[in-house]
FIKE-795429 format. One record per atom (N, C-alpha, C, O): x, y, z. Coordinates in steps of 0.1 Angstrom, whole numbers, plus 5000, padded with zeros to 4 digits. Each point is the difference from the previous one (the first is absolute). Layout:
XYZ/...
//
This chain:
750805377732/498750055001/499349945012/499949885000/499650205008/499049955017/498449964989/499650044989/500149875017/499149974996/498949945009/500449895004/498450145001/498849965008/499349844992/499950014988/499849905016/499349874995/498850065007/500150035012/498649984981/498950035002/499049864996/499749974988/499949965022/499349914996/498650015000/499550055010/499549904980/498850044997/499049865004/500449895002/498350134998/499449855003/500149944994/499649895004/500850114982/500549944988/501249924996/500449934991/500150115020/501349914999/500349995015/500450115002/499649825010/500849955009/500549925001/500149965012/500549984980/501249895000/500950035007/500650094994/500149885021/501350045004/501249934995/501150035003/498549894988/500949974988/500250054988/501149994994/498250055003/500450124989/501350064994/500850075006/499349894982/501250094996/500950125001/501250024998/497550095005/500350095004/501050005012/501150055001/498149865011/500749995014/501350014999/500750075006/499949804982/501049975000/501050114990/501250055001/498049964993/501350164990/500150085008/501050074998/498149975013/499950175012/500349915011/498949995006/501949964998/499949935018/500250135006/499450005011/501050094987/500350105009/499150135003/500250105006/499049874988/498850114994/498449985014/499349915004/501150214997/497849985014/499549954987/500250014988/499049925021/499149924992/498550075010/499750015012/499950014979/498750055000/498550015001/500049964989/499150065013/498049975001/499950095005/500650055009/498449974984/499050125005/498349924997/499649934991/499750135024/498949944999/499250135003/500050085009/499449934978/499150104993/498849995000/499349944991/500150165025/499349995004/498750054992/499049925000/500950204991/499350014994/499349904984/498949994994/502149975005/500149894988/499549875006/499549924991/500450035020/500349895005/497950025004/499249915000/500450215003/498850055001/499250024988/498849984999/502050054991/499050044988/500049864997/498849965003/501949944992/499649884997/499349925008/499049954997/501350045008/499149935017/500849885002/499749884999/501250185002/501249825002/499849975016/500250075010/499349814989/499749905010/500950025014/501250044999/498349935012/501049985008/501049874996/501249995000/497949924998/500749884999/501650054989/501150005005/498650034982/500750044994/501250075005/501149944999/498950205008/500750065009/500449915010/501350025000/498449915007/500949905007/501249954998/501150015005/498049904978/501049894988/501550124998/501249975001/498350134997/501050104995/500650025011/501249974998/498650085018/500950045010/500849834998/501150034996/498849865006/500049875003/501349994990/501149995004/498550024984/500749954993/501750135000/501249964999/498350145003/501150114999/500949975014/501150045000/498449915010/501249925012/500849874991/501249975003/498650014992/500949904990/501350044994/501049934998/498950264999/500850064995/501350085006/500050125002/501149805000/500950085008/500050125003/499950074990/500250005021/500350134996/499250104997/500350114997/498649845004/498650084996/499650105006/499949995012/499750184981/499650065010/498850104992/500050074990/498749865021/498550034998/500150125002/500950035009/498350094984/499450125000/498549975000/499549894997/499950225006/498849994995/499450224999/500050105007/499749874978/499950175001/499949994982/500349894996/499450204995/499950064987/501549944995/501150035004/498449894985/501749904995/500750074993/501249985002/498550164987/500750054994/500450105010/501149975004/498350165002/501050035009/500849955010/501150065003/498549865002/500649925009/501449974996/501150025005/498749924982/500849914992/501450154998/501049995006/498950104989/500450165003/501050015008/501350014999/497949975011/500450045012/501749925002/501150055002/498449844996/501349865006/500750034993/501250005003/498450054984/501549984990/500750175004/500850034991/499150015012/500550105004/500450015019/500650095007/498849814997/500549925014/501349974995/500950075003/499249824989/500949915000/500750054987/500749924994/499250175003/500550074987/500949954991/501250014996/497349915000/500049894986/499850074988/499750125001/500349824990/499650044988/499649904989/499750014988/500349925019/498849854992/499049935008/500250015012/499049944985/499149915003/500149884996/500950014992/498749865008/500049924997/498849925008/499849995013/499449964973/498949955006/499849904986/500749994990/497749935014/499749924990/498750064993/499250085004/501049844980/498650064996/498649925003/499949895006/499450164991/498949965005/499050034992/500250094992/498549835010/498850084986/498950055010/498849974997/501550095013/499350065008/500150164996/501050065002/497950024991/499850104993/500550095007/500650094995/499449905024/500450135006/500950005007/500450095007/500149804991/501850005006/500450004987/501250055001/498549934986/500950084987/499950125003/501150055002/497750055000/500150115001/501150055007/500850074996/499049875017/501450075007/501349954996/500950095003/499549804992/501150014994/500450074988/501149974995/497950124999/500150084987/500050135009/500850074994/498849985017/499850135008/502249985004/501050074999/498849785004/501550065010/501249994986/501250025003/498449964984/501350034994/500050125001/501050024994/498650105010/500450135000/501250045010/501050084999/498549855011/501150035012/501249905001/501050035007/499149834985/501149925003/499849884987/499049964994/502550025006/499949894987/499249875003/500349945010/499050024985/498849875005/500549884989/500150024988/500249865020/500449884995/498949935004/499950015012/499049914981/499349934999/500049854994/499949974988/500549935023/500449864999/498649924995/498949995005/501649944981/499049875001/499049965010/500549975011/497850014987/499749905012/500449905000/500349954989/500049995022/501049815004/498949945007/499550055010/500349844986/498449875006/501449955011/501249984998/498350015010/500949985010/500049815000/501049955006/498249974988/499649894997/499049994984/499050064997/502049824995/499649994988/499749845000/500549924992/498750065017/499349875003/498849984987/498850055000/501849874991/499149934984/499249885004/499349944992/500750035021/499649835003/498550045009/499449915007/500150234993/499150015005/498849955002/499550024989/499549905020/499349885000/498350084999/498949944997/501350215006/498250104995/500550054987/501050064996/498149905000/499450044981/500150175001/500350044989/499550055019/499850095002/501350044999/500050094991/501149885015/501350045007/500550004986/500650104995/499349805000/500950014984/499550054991/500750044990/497949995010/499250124988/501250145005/501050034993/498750025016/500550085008/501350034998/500450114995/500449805006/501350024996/500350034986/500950084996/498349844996/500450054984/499150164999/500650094993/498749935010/499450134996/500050145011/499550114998/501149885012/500350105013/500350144995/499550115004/501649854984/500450165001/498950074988/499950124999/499549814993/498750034989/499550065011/500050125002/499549795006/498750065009/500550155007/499450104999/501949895010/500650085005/500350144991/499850085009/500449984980/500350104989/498950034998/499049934996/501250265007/498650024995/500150024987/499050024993/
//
């Protein structure tokens, strides 16, 4: 089965398990311009994200509407899975509920890329025990 790795801002780990079960798979982003507008995501943010996605072997940026877009590739590369991570971002679930129509969607555990317990701000470890409470709508 061809399979696309679609990575979301929710997950860039280029360590990722995914990476490693699909080494042979486009790895994927899409930067969603109208999304990226309706929320009012920062430049700064958009940076973090271009910044951090050079990390990712192999990486290849789109920028354009994720679910067709997303369409498009898999019928580029005429896949028939996806593979991405979950996330509790309401509108990248959406689209990963839109693209089971067109391809089978494997949705990986989120991975803390660092499980650092020895954290020295009172903040950082509130944070850590309650992230995904806060995170779930």
């Amino acid at each position: 089965m061809t399979a696309l790795i679609w990575f979301n801002e929710d997950g860039l780990n280029p360590a990722h398990p995914m990476v490693q079960d699909y080494p042979t798979a486009p790895r994927i982003y899409i930067f969603d311009r109208p999304y990226l507008q309706q929320w009012q995501i920062s430049k700064h943010r958009i940076q973090f994200i271009y910044e951090s996605l050079l990390e990712i072997a192999d990486i290849q940026i789109y920028q354009g509407n994720t679910v067709p877009l997303l369409r498009q590739l898999l019928e580029q590369h005429q896949a028939t899975e996806i593979v991405t991570t979950e996330t509790p971002n309401h509108i990248i679930k959406a689209w990963q509920h839109d693209l089971q129509s067109y391809a089978n969607l494997v949705a990986y555990p989120e991975v803390y890329p660092v499980n650092d317990h020895s954290s020295p701000r009172r903040f950082s470890r509130y944070w850590h025990q309650h992230d995904r409470a806060w995170l779930t709508p």
